[in-house]
DRENKOLTOR-308545 format. One record per residue (C-alpha): residue in one letter; y, x, z. Coordinates in steps of 0.001 Angstrom, whole numbers, padded with zeros to 6 digits, always signed. Each point is the difference from the previous one (the first is absolute). Example, Ala and Ser with C-alpha at 12.3 -4.5 7.8 and 13.67 -1.06 7.14 Angstrom:
# DRENKOLTOR-308545
a-004500+012300+007800/s+003440+001370-000660/
//
This chain:
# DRENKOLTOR-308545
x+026148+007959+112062/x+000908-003537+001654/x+002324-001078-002155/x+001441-002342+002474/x+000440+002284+002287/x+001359+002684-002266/x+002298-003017-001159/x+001136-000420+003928/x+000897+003835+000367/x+001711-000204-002833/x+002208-002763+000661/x+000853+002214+003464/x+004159-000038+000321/x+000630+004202+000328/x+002000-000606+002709/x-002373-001885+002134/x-002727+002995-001109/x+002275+002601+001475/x+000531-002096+003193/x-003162-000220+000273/x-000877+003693-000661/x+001987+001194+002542/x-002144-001776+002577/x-003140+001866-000561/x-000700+002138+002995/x-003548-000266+000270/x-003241+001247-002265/x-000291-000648-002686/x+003396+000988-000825/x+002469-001752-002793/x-000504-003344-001525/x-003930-001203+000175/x-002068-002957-001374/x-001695-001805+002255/x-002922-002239-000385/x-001159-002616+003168/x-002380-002908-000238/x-002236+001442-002205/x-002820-002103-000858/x-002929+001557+001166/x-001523+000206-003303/x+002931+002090-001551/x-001017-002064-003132/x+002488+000115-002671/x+002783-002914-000098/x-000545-000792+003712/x+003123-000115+001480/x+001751+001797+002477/x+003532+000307+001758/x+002191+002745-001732/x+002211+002147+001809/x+002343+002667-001556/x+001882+001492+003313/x-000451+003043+001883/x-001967+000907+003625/x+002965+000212+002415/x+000252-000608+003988/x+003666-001158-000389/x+000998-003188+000440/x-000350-002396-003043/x+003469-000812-000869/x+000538-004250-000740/x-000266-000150-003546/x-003277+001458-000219/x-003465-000657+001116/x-002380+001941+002199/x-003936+000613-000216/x-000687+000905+003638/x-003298+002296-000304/x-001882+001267+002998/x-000882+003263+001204/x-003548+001122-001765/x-001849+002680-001449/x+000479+000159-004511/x-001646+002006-001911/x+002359+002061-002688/x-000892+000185-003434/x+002334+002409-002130/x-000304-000369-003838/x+001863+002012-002728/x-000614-000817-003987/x+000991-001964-003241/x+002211-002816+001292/x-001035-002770-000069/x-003954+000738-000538/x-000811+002429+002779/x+001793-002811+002663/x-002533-002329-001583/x-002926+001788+000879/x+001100+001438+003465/x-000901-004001+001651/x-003750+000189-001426/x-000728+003583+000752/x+001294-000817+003817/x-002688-003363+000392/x-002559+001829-002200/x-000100+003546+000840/x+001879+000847+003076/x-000736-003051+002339/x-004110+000113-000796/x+000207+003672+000748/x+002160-000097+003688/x-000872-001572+003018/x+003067-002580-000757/x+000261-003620-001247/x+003514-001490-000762/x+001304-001894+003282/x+003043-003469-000996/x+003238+001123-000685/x+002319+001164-002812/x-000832+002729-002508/x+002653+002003-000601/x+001245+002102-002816/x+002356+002431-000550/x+001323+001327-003837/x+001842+002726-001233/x+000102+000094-003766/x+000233+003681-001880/x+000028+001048-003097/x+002428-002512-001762/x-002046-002602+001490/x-003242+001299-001594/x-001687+000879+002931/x+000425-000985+003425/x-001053+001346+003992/x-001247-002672+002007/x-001225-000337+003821/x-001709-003364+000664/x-000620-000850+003939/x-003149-002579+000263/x-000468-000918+003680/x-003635+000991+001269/x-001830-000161+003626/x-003413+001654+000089/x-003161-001903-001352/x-002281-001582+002009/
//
């Protein structure tokens, strides 16, 4: 866990989380991480802008901010285990396993992840969208 980032969410008003819950009207559905400017060595402590929002084509209202993302093909990764281990492990076994084996490479944009935790917070679901376009 990014414990800046899990310090941000946590410092999330619960009004301002409903308001923005109730703008999600796109997949993935409900409140999602998202991860843009990735360095493109993923190495650990590179930095990255954060986004805790939700995928919506509503209007933004003022007060908040907008990540305009266009249309692409992703690639959806659904991951279900020990909370927070098995989220660990679900970035490596993408770049390691999934993308040498598919006729995919990642393609710029944000990387986005959606979690649902179960099991008094034990365990959680996951779905992380990585954008992809087909290798060369």
């Amino acid at each position: 866990m990014n414990p800046a980032i899990a310090e941000f969410i946590r410092g999330i008003d619960p009004e301002a989380l409903a308001r923005i819950t109730a703008l999600s009207d796109q997949e993935p559905a409900g409140i999602v991480g998202v991860g843009d400017q990735l360095d493109p060595s993923r190495a650990e402590g590179t930095e990255l802008d954060y986004y805790h929002g939700v995928v919506t084509r509503r209007a933004t209202p003022e007060d908040m901010d907008a990540l305009t993302v266009p249309a692409g093909v992703w690639a959806v990764f659904e991951n279900t285990g020990p909370f927070p281990q098995a989220l660990q492990h679900l970035w490596p076994d993408v770049f390691t396993q999934w993308f040498p084996s598919n006729p995919y490479r990642s393609r710029p944009g944000p990387e986005i992840l959606r979690v649902g935790l179960v099991q008094d917070r034990a365990e959680a679901d996951a779905e992380l969208w990585i954008p992809v376009e087909p290798a060369a």
